[in-house]
C-alpha angles and dihedrals in degrees: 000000000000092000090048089060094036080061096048091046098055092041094048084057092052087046093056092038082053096048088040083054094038092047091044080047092058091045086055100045080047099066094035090062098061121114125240136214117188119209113214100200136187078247102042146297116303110184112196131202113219119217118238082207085084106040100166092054091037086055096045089049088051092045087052097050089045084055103044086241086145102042115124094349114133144245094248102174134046140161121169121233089026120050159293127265130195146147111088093123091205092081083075085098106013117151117234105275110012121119120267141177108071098099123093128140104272120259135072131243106225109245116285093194118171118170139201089009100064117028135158107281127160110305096010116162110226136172113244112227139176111278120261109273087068102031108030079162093067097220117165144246105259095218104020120094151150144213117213124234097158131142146306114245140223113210086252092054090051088051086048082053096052097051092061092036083054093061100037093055097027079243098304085131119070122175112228128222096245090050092046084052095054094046090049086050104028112011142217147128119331099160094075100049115129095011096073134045116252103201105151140019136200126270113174125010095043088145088051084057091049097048086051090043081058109038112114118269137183138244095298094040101256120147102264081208107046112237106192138193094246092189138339121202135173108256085187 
């Protein structure tokens, strides 16, 4: 009897070392699976890994590249320490100085919203959107985007953050320890977390992202120097 349980004992360890591989194996295939877009930009190339998390935003991102939807297109908002913003098609062509960004293709994509799991850290890919009063639903713009740059925290910033967030969401948005812990060490956004789909984050050109976030920019935050997508094409 004692051999028989010795037996079970040491083939139900190989059965959970098998599931704690199988289950690291499917993490893995997960994010392998992931498409990527690449963004060759005026400052350098920013490749981006869409979540399948958010399918309906990671399949419209996928339609408008297909399409060149983001080719030549600029980079028309920018405000360092905080993010990048692209995707109205009409700054193809945009004269110095005009004001740009209104555009988008006219419909919405209804909010992806995934939180805690996906938040806006450092070099997080989101869908811009129209404020509240006129969206309560949060959907976002189809075309519009940004990609998140933003700060480094103290414990007491994050508490300052909270609180807002606490009376923005009637405190729907808490920030986790394991997300208040990414912002002390990485950075980012917290602000946002919970209003805005996060549905991408960089993974290579992170300091491309931070030379655009810091260019110089006039009154309504548009680059003074234009910095354009160049292309954007689907790695996989």
């Amino acid at each position: 009897m004692k051999k028989l349980f010795l037996f079970i004992f040491l083939l139900a360890g190989c059965l959970t070392m098998a599931a704690q591989t199988a289950v690291t194996t499917a993490s893995a295939d997960t994010a392998a699976a992931r498409p990527q877009i690449a963004f060759e930009t005026s400052k350098g190339r920013i490749v981006v890994e869409l979540y399948n998390e958010t399918p309906r935003h990671r399949d419209n991102m996928l339609k408008l590249v297909k399409e060149g939807y983001y080719d030549g297109i600029l980079w028309h908002r920018v405000i360092a320490d905080f993010m990048i913003q692209a995707g109205d098609s009409t700054t193809r062509h945009a004269l110095p100085g005009t004001p740009v960004g209104d555009y988008d293709p006219g419909y919405t994509i209804p909010a992806e919203i995934v939180y805690p799991q996906l938040f806006h850290k450092r070099g997080a890919l989101a869908a811009a959107r129209e404020g509240d009063a006129e969206n309560p639903e949060r959907a976002s713009s189809a075309s519009q985007f940004y990609i998140v740059y933003g700060s480094v925290f103290s414990p007491a910033g994050l508490d300052r953050v909270q609180q807002k967030l606490d009376t923005r969401t009637q405190g729907k948005v808490q920030l986790t320890p394991e997300v208040r812990d990414y912002y002390m060490k990485r950075g980012g956004t917290p602000h946002l977390d919970g209003q805005y789909t996060v549905f991408g984050e960089v993974v290579e050109g992170l300091d491309v992202v931070r030379d655009i976030d810091f260019v110089a920019t006039d009154p309504a935050d548009r680059p003074v120097e234009d910095v354009r997508i160049v292309k954007a094409t689907i790695l996989r």
